[in-house]
C-alpha positions, 0 to 999 in steps of 0.5 A: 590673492587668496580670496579670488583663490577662494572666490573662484572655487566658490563660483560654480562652472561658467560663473561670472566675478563683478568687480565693482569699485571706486577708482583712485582719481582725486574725486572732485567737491563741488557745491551744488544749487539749483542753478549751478555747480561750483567746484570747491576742490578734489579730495584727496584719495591717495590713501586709496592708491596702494589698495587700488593698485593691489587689487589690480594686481591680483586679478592681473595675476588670477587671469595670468594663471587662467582661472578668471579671464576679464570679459568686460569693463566699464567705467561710470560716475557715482555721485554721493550727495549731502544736504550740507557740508557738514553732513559730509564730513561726518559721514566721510569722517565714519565711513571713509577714514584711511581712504580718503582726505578733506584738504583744509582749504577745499573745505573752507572753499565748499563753506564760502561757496555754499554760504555765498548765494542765496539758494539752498546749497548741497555737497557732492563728491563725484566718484569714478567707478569701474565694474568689471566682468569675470568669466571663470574659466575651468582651469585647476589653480595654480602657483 
């Protein structure tokens, strides 16, 4: 809450805030060749909810107190994508931990699924992202 307190005073007259985010949704793996793609499982990002939900939270309230008003929303998908199955729990390990979970058994299905054909396999996780605009509107804060 006080750093869109703080985002806010930051913005100048008429500015805009975009949100841009990843949406706590149980992403999907998948295994993908050059001829299909195979879903191995969905990750686990419950770890992510509470901050998901938090967030939404404090800009619900920052736009109750006329500060920002939300002019618009879109969601799309975001693909991350990794030569190999390894790659990506390295690079999930480093860059994800505390949001985001590799249930054991989705990993040993990717492991069979890349190793079944004979084609070059990658590893994706498909994310769904929200972005949002908001206009700051030239209200003095309040509590």
């Amino acid at each position: 809450m006080h750093a869109l307190e703080r985002i806010w005073r930051a913005l100048a007259p008429k500015g805009v805030l975009v949100d841009v985010r990843p949406i706590a949704a149980r992403w999907p793996l998948e295994v993908v060749t050059p001829v299909r793609v195979q879903r191995a499982g969905r990750v686990d990002d419950s770890p992510s909810l509470a901050d998901d939900r938090a967030a939404d939270r404090a800009l619900r309230v920052i736009e109750r107190r006329g500060l920002l008003r939300r002019s618009q929303r879109a969601v799309f998908s975001l693909a991350y994508v990794w030569d190999s199955l390894e790659e990506m729990q390295a690079y999930v390990a480093e860059r994800w931990e505390g949001c985001a979970v590799l249930p054991h058994a989705v990993i040993e299905r990717a492991a069979r699924l890349s190793q079944a054909g004979a084609e070059p396999a990658r590893v994706r996780i498909v994310l769904r992202m929200v972005i949002s605009a908001y206009e700051k509107l030239q209200g003095m804060p309040r509590a």
